[in-house]
C-alpha positions in Angstrom: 16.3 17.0 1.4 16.5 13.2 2.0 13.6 10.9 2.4 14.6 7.5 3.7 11.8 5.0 1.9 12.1 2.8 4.7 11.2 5.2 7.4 8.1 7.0 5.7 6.7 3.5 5.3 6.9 2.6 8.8 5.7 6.0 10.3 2.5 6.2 7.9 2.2 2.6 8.1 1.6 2.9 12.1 -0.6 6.5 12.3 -2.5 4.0 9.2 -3.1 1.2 11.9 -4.0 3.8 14.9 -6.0 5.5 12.0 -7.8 2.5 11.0 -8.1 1.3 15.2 -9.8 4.8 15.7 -12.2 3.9 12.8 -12.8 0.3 14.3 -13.9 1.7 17.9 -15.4 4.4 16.8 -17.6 2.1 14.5 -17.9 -0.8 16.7 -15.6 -4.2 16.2 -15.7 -6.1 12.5 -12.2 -6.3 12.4 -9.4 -8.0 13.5 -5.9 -6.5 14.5 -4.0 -8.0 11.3 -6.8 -7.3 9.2 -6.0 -3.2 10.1 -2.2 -4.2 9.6 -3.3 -5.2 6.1 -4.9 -2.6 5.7 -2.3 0.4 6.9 0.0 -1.2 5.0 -2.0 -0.3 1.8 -2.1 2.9 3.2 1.3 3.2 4.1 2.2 1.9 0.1 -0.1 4.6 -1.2 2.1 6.9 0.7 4.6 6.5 -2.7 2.0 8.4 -4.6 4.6 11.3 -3.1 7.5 10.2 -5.2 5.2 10.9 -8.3 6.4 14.5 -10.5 3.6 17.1 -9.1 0.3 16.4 -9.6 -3.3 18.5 -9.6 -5.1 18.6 -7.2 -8.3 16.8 -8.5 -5.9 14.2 -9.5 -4.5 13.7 -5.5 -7.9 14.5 -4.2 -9.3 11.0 -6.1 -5.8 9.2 -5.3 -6.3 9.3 -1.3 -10.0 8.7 -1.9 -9.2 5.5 -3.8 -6.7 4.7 -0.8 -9.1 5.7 2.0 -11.7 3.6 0.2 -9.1 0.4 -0.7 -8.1 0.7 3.2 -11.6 -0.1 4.6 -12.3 -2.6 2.1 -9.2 -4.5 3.4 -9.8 -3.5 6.7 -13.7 -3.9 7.5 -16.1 -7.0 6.6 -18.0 -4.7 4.6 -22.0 -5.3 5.6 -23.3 -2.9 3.7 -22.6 0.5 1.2 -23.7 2.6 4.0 -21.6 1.5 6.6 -18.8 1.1 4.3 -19.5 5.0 3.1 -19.1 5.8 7.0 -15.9 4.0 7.5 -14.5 5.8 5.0 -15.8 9.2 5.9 -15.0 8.7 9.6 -11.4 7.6 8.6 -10.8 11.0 6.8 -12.4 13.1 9.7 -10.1 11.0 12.0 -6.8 12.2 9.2 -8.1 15.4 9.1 -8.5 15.7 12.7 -5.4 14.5 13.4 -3.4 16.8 11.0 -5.1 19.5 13.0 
């Protein structure tokens, strides 16, 4: 099977953005439109993580944590722990939602 670098960095670069838009209305504004580029596109790099030799699942569990946590930091003003905490809840209910 081929994976073409280029194109898994573009797709999960753009569900990041929508990801990250979703979070952003759900939430209210606090963030501009390149700030949530930035910020999928530390998504979209963490998205590497894949090319890794297998890891446990503890270990990939705290990886897209880290990720989901590093995205709304870039993303999102942070105002306080609690609202950051939400952002990055609501962004996994919005990936988890979206992977059905």
């Amino acid at each position: 099977m081929v994976i073409y670098i280029d194109i898994l960095l573009a797709l999960n670069w753009w569900i990041d953005f929508l990801l990250l838009l979703g979070v952003r209305r759900a939430m209210g504004g606090g963030a501009r439109s390149w700030r949530l580029a930035v910020g999928a596109l530390v998504g979209a790099l963490s998205c590497l993580v894949l090319f890794l030799p297998p890891l446990s699942g503890w270990l990939c569990l705290l990886i897209r944590l880290c990720a989901a946590a590093l995205m709304v930091t870039v993303a999102f003003r942070r105002r306080s722990w609690r609202d950051w905490g939400r952002r990055v809840l609501l962004l996994f209910a919005l990936s988890a939602g979206l992977a059905g």
